[in-house]
N, CA, C and O atoms as CSV, one atom per row, in Angstrom:
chain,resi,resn,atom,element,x,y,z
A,1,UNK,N,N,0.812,-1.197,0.000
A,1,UNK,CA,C,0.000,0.000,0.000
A,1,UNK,C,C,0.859,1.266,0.000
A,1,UNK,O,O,0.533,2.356,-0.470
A,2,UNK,N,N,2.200,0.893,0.704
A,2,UNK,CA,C,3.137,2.360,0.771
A,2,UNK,C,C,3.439,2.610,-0.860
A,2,UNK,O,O,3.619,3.778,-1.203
A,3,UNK,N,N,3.483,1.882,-1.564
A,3,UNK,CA,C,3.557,2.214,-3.092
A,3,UNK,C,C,2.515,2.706,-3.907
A,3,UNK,O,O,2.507,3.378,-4.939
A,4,UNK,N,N,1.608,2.193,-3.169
A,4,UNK,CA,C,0.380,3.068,-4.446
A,4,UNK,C,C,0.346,4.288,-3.635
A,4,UNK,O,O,0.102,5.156,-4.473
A,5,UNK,N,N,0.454,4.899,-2.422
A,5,UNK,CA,C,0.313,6.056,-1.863
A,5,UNK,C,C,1.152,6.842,-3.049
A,5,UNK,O,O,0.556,7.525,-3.882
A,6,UNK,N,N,2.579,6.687,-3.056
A,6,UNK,CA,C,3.588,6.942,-3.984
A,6,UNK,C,C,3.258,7.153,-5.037
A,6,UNK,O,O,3.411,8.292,-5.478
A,7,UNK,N,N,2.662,6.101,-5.864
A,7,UNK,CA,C,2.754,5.991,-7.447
A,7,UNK,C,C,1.344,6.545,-7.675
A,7,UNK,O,O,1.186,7.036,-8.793
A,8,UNK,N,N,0.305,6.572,-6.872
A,8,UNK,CA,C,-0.998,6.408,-7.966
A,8,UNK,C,C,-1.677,8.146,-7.057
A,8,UNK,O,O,-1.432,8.393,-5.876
A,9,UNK,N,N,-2.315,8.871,-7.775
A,9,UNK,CA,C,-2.823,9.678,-7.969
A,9,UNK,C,C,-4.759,9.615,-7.572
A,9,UNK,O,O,-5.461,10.515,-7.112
A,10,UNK,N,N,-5.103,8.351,-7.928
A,10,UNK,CA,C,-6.612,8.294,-8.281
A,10,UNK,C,C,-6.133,6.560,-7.498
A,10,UNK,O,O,-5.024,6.045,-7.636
A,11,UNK,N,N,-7.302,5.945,-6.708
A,11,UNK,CA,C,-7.051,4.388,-6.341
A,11,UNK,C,C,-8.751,3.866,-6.059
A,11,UNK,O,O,-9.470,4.585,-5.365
A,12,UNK,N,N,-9.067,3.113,-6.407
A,12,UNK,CA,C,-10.041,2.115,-5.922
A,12,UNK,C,C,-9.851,1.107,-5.098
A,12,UNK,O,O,-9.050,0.224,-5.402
A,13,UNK,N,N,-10.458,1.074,-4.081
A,13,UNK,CA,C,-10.022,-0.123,-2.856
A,13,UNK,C,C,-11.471,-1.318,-3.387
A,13,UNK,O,O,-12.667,-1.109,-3.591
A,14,UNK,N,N,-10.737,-2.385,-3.445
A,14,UNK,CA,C,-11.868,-3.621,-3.711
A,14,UNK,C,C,-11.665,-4.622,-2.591
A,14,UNK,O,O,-10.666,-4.908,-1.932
A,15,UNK,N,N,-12.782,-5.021,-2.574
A,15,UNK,CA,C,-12.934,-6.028,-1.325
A,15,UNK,C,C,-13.867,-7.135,-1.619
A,15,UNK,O,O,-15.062,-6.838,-1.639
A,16,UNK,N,N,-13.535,-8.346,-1.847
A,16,UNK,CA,C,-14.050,-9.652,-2.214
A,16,UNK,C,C,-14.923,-9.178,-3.356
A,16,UNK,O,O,-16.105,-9.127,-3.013
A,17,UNK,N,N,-14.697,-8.805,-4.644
A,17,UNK,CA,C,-14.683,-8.106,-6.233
A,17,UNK,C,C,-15.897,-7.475,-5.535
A,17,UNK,O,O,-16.869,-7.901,-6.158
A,18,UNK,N,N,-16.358,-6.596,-4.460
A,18,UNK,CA,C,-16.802,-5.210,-4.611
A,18,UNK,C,C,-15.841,-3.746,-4.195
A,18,UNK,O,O,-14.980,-3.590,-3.330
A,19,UNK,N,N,-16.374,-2.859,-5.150
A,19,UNK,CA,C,-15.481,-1.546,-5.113
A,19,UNK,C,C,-15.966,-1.184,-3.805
A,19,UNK,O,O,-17.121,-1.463,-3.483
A,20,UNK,N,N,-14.900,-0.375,-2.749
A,20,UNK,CA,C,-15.638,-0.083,-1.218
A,20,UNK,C,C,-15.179,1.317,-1.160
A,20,UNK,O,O,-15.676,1.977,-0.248
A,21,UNK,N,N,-14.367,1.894,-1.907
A,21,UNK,CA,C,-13.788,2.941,-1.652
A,21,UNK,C,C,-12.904,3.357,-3.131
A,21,UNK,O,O,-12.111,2.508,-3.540
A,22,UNK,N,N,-13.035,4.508,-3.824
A,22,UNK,CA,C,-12.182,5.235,-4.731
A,22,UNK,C,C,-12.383,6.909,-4.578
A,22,UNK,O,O,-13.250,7.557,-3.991
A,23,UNK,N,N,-11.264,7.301,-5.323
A,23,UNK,CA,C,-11.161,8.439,-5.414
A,23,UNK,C,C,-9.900,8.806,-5.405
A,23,UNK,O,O,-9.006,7.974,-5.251
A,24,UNK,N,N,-9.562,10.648,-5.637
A,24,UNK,CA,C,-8.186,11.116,-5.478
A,24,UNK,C,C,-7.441,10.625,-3.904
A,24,UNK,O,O,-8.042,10.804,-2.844
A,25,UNK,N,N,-6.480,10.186,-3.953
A,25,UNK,CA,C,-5.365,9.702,-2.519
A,25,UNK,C,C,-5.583,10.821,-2.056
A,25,UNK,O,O,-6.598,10.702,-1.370
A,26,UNK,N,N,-5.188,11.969,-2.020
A,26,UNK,CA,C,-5.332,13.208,-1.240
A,26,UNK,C,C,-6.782,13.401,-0.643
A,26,UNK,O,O,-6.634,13.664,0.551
A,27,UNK,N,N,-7.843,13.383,-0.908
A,27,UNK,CA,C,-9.164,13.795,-1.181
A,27,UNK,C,C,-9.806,12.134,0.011
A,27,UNK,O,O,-10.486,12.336,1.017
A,28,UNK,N,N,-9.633,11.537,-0.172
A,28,UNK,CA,C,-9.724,10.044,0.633
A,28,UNK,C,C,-8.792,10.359,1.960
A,28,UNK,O,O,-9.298,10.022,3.030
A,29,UNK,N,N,-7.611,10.911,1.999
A,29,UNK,CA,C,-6.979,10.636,3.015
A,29,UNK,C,C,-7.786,11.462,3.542
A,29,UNK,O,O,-8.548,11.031,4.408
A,30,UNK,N,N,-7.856,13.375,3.030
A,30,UNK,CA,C,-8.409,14.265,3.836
A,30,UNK,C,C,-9.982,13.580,4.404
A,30,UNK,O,O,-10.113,14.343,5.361
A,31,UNK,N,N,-10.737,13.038,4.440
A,31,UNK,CA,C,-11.804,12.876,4.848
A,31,UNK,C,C,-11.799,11.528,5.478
A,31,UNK,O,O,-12.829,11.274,6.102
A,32,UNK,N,N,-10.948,10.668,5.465
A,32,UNK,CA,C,-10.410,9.864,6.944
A,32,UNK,C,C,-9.719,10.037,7.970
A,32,UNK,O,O,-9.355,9.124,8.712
A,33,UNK,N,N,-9.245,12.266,8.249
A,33,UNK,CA,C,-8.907,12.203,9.085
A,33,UNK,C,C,-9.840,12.387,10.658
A,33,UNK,O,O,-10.853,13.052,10.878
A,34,UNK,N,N,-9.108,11.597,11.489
A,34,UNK,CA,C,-9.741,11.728,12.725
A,34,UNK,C,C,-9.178,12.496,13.697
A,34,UNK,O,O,-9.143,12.043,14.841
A,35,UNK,N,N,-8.753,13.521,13.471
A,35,UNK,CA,C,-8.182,14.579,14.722
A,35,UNK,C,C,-7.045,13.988,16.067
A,35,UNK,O,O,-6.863,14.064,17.282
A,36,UNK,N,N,-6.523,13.404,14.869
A,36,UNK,CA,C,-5.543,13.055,16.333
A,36,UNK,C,C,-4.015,13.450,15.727
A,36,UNK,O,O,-3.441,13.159,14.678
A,37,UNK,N,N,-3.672,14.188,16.809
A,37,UNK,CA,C,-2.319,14.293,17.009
A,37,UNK,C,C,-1.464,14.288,17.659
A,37,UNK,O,O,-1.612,14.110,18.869
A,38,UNK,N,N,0.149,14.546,16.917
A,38,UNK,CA,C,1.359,14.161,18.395
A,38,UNK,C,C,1.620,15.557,18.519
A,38,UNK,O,O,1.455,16.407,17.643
A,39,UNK,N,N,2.037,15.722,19.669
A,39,UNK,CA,C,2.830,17.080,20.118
A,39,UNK,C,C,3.666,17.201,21.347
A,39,UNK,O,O,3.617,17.013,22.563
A,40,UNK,N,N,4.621,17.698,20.206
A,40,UNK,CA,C,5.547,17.725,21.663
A,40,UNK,C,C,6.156,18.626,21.864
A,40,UNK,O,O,6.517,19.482,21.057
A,41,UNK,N,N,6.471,18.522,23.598
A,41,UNK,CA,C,6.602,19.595,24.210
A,41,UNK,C,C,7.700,19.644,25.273
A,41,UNK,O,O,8.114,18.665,25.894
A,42,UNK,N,N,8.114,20.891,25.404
A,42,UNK,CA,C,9.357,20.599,26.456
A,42,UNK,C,C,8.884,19.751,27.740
A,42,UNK,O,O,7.706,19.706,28.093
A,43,UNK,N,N,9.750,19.198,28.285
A,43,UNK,CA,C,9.828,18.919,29.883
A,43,UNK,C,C,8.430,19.607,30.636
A,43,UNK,O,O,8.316,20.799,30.920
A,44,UNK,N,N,7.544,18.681,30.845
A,44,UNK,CA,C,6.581,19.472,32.005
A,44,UNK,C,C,6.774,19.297,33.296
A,44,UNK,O,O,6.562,18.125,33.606
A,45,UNK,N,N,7.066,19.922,34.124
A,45,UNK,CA,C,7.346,19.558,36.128
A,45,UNK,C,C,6.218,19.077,36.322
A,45,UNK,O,O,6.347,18.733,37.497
A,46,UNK,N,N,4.652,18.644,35.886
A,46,UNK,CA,C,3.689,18.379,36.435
A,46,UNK,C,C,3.450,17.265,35.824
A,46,UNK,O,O,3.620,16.623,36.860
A,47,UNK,N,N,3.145,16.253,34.870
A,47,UNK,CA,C,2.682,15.860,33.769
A,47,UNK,C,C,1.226,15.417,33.897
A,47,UNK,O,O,0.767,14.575,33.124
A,48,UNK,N,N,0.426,16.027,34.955
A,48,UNK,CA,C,-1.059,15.697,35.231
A,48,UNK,C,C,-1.423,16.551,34.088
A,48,UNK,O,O,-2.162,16.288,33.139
A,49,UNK,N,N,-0.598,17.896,34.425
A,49,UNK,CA,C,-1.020,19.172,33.964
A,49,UNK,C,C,-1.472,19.189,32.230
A,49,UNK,O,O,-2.287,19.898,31.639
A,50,UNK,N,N,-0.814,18.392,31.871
A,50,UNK,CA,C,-1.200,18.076,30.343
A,50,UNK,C,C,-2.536,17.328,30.022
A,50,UNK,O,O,-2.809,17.165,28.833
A,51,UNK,N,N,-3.235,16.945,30.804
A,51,UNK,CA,C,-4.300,16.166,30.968
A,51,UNK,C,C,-5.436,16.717,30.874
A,51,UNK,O,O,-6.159,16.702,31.870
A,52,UNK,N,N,-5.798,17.219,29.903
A,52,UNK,CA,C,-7.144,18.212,29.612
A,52,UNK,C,C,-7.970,17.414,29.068
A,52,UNK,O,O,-7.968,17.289,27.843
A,53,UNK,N,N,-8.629,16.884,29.670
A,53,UNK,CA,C,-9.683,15.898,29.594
A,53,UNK,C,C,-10.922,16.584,29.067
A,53,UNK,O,O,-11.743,15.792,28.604
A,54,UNK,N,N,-11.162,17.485,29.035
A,54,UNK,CA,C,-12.909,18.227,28.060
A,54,UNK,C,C,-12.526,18.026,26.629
A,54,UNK,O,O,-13.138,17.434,25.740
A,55,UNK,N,N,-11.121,18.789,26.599
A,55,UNK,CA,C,-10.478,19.199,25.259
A,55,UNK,C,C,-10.374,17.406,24.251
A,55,UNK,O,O,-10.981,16.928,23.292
A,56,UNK,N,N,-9.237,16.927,25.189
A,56,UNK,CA,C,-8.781,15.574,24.168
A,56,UNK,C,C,-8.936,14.143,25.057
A,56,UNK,O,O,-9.017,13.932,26.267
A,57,UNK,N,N,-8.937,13.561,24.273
A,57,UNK,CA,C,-8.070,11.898,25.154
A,57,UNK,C,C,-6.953,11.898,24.523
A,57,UNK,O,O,-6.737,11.959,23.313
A,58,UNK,N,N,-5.957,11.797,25.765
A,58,UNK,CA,C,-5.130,11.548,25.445
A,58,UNK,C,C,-4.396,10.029,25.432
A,58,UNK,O,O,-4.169,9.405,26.468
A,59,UNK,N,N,-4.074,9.557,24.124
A,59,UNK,CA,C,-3.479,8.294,23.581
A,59,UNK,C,C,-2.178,7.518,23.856
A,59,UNK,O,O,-1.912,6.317,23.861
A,60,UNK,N,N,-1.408,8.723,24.102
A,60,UNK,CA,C,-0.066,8.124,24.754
A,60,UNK,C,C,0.512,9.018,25.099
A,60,UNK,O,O,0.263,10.193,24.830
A,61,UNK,N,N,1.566,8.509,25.893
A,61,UNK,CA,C,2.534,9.797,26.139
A,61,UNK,C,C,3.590,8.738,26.113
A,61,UNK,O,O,3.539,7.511,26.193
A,62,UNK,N,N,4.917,9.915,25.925
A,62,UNK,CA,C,6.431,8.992,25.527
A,62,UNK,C,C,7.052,10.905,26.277
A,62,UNK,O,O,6.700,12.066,26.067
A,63,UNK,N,N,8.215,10.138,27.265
A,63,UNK,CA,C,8.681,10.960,28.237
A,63,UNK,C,C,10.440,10.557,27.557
A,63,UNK,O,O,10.802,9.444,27.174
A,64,UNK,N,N,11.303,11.857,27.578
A,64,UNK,CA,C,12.678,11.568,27.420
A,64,UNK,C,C,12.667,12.652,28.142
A,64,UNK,O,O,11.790,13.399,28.576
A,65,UNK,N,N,14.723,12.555,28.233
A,65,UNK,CA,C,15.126,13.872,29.130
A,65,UNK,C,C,14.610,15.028,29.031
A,65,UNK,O,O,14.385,15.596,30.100
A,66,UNK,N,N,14.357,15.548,28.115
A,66,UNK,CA,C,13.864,17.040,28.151
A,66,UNK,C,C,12.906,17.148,27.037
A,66,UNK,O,O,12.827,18.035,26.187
A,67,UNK,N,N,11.907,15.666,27.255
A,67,UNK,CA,C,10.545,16.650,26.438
A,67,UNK,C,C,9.509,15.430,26.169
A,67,UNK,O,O,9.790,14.235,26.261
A,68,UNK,N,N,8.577,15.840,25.909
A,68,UNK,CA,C,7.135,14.589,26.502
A,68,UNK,C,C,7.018,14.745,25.045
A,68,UNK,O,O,7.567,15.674,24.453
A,69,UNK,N,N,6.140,13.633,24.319
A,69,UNK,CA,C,5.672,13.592,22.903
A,69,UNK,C,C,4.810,13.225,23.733
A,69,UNK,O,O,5.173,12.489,24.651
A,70,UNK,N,N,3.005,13.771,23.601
A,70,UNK,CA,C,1.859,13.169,23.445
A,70,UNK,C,C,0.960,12.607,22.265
A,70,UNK,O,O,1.189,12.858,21.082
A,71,UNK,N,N,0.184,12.024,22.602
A,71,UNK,CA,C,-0.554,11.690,20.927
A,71,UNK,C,C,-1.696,11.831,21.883
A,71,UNK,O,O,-1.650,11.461,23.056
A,72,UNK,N,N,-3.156,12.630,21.054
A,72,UNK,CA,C,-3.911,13.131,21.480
A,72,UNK,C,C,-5.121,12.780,20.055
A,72,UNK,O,O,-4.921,12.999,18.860
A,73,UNK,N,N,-6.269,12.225,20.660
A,73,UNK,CA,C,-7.219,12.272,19.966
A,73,UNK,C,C,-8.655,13.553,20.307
A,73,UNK,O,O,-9.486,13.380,21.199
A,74,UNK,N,N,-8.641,14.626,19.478
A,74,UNK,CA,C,-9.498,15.458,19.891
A,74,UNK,C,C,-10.665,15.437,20.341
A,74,UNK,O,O,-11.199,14.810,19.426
A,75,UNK,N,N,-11.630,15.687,21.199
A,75,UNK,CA,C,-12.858,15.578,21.710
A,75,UNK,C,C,-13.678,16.251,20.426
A,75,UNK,O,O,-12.991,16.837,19.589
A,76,UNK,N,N,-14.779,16.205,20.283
A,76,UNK,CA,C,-16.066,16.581,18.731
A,76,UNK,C,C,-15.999,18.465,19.034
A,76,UNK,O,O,-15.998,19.292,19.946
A,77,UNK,N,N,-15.975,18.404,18.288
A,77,UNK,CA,C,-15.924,20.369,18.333
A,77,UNK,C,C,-15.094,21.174,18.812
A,77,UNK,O,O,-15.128,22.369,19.107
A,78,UNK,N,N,-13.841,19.839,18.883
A,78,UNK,CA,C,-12.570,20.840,19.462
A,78,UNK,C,C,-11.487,21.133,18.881
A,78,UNK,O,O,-10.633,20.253,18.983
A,79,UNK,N,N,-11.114,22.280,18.154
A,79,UNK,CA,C,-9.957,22.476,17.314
A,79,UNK,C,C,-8.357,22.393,17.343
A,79,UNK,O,O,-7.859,23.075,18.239
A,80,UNK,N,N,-7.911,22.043,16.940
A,80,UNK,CA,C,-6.389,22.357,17.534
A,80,UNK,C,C,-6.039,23.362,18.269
A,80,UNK,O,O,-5.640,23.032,19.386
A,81,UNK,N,N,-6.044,24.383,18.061
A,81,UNK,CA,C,-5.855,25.304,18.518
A,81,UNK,C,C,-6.411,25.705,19.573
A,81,UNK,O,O,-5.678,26.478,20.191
A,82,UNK,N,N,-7.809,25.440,20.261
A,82,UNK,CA,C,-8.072,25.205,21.340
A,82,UNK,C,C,-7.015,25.071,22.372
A,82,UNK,O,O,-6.619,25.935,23.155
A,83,UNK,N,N,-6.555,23.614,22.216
A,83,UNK,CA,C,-5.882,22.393,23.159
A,83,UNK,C,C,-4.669,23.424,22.925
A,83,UNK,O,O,-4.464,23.931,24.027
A,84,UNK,N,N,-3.631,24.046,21.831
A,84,UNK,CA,C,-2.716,24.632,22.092
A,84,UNK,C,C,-2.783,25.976,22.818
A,84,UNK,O,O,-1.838,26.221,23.568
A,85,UNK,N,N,-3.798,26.921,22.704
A,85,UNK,CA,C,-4.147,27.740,23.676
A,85,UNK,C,C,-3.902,26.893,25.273
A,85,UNK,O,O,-2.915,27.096,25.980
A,86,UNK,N,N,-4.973,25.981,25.604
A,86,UNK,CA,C,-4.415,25.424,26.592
A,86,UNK,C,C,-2.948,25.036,27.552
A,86,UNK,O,O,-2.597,25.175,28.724
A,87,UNK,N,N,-2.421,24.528,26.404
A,87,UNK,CA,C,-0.716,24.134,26.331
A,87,UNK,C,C,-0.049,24.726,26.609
A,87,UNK,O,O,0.794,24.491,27.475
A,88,UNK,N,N,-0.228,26.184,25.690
A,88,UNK,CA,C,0.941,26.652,25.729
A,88,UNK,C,C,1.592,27.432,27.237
A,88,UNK,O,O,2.768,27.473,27.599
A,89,UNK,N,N,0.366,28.005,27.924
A,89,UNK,CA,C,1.234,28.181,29.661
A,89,UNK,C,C,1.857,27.067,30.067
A,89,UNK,O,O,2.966,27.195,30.587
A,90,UNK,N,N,1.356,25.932,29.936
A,90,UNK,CA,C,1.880,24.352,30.564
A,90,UNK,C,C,3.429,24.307,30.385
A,90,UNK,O,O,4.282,24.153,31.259
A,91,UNK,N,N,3.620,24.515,28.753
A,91,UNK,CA,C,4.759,24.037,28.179
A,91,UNK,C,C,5.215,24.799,27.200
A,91,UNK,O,O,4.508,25.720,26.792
A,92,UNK,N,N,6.488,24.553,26.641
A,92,UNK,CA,C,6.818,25.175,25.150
A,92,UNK,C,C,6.458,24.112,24.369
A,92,UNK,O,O,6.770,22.942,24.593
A,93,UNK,N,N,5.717,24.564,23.333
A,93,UNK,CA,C,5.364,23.594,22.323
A,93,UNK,C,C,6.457,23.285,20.869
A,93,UNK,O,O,6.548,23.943,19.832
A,94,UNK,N,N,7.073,22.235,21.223
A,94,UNK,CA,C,7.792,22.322,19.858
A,94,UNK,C,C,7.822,22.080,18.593
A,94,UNK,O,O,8.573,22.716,17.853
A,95,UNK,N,N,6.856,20.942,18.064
A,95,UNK,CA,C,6.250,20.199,17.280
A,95,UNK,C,C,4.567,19.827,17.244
A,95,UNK,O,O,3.977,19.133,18.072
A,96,UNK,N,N,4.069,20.390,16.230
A,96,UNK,CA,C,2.246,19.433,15.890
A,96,UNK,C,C,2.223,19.142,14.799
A,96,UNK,O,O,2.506,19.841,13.826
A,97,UNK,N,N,1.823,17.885,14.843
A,97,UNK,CA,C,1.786,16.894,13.615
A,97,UNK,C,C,0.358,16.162,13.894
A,97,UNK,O,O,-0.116,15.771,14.961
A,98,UNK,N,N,-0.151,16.113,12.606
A,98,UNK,CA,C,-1.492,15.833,12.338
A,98,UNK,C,C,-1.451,14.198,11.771
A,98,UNK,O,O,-1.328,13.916,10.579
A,99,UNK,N,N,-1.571,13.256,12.806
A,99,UNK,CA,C,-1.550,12.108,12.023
A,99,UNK,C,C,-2.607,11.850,11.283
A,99,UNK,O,O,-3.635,11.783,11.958
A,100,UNK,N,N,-2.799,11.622,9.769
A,100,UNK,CA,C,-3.694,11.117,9.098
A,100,UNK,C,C,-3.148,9.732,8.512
A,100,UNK,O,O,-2.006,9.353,8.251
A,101,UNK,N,N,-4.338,9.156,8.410
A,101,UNK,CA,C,-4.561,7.364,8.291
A,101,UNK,C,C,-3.518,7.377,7.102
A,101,UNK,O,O,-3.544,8.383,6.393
A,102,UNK,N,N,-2.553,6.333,6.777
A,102,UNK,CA,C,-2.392,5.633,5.955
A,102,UNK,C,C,-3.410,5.108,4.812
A,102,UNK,O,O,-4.557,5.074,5.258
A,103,UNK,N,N,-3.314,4.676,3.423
A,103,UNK,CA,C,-3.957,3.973,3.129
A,103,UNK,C,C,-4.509,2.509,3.017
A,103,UNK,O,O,-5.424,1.993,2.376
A,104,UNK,N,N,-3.492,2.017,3.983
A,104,UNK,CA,C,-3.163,0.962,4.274
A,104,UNK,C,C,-4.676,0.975,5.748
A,104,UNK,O,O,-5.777,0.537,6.081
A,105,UNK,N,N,-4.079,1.433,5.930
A,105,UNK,CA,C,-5.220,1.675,7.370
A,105,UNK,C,C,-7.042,2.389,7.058
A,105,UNK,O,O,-8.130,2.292,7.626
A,106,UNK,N,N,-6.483,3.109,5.800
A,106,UNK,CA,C,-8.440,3.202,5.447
A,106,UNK,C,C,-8.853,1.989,4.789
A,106,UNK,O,O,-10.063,1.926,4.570
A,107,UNK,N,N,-8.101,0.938,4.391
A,107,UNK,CA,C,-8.306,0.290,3.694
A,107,UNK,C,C,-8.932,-1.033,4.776
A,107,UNK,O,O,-10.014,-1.565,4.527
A,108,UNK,N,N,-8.366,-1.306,5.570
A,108,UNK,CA,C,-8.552,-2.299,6.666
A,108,UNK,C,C,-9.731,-1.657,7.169
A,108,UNK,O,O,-10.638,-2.460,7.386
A,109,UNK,N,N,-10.028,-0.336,7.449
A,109,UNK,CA,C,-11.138,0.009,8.634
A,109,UNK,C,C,-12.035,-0.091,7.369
A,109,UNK,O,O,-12.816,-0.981,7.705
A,110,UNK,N,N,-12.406,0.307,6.058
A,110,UNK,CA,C,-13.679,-0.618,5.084
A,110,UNK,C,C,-13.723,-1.583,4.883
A,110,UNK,O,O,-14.815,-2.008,4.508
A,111,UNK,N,N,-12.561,-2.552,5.002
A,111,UNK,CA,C,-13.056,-4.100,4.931
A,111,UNK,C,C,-13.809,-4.399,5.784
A,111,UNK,O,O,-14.934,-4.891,5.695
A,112,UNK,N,N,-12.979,-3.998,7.008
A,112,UNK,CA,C,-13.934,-4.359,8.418
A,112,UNK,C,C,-15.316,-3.907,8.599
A,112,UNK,O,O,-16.209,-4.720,8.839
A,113,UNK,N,N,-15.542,-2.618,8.493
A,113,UNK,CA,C,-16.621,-2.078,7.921
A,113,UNK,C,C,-17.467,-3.087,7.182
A,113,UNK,O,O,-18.337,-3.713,7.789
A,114,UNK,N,N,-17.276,-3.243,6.074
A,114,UNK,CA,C,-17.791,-3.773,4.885
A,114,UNK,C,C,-18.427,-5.502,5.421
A,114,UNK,O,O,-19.521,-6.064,5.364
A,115,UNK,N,N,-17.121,-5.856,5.903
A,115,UNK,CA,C,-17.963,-7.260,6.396
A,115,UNK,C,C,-18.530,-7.403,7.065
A,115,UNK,O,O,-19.458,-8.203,6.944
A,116,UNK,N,N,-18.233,-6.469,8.561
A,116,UNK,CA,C,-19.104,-6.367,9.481
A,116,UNK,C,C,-20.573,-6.132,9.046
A,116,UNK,O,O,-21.365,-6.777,9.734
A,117,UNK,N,N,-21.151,-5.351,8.053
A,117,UNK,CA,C,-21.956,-5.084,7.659
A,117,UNK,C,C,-22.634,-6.092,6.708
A,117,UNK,O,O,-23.856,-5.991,6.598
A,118,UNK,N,N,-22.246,-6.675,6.280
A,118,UNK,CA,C,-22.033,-8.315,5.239
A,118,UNK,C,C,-22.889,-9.180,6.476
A,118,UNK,O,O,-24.071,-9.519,6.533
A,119,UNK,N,N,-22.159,-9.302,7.083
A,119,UNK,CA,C,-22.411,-10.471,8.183
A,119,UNK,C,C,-23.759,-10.047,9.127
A,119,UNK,O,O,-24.167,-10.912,9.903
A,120,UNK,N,N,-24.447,-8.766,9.083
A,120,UNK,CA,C,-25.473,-8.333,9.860
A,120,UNK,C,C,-26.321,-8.140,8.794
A,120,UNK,O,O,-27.324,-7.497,9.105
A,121,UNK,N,N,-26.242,-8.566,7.344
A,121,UNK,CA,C,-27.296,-8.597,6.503
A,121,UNK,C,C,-27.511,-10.100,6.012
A,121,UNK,O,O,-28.491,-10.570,5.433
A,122,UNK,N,N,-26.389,-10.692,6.380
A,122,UNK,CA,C,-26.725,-12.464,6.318
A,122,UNK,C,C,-27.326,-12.857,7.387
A,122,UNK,O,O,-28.133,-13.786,7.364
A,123,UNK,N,N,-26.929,-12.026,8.750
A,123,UNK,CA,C,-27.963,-12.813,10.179
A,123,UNK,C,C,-29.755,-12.560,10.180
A,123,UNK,O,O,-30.607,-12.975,10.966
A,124,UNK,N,N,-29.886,-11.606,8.808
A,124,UNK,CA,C,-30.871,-10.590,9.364
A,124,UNK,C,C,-32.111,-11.613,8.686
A,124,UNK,O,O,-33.297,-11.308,8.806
C-alpha cells in the first residue's frame, strides 16, 4: 500500500470483487482524518497538567530527558488550537503533527466495515 500512496494519484479499494472505496489519494486521506495528534513539548514539572480531559483523550505519552511527545485524539468540536491555547502556559510547544490514516489503514477500517456489515445482513 506504501507504493500506491507513492505511485498512484486516483485508487479504488476492492474487497471480495466489490469496489468499497475510490477516489483522489489526497481527497480520501483528507476525509479519513480523525483529529488526532502528536505534540511535543518541552519537559513538564507536572505531567497531570497536560491532561485536559474536556479538550482531548489523550493516547499516549512517551517521556525523554527534556521533552514529553503526546498523541492526542481530539474531543467533537474541538480544534487544535483550542488544546494549544491550553498548552501553551503548561509548556513550550515544539512540534504538531497531524496524524492522518495511511492507506493501508483506510483500507482495513472498510473491509472491516464492509464485512461487518455483510455479516449483519446475512444474520438478518
Amino acid at each position: 500500500m506504501e507504493s500506491v500512496e507513492e505511485l498512484c494519484d486516483h485508487i479504488a479499494l476492492i474487497n471480495r470483487s466489490q469496489k468499497i472505496l475510490d477516489g483522489n489519494i489526497h481527497d480520501i486521506k483528507n476525509n479519513y482524518k480523525n483529529q488526532t495528534y502528536k505534540i511535543e513539548l518541552q519537559a513538564v514539572n507536572d505531567e497531570k497538567s497536560i491532561r485536559i480531559e474536556n479538550l482531548y483523550h489523550l493516547k499516549n505519552i512517551e517521556q525523554s530527558e527534556n521533552k514529553i511527545i503526546i498523541t492526542i485524539k481530539l474531543n467533537q468540536d474541538i480544534s487544535i488550537n483550542q488544546v494549544l491555547i491550553k498548552l501553551l502556559p503548561l509548556a513550550e510547544i515544539h512540534q504538531v503533527l497531524e496524524i492522518v490514516p495511511s492507506i493501508n489503514d483506510i483500507f482495513i477500517e472498510q473491509v472491516t466495515l464492509s464485512n461487518n456489515a455483510k455479516k449483519e445482513t446475512d444474520h438478518a
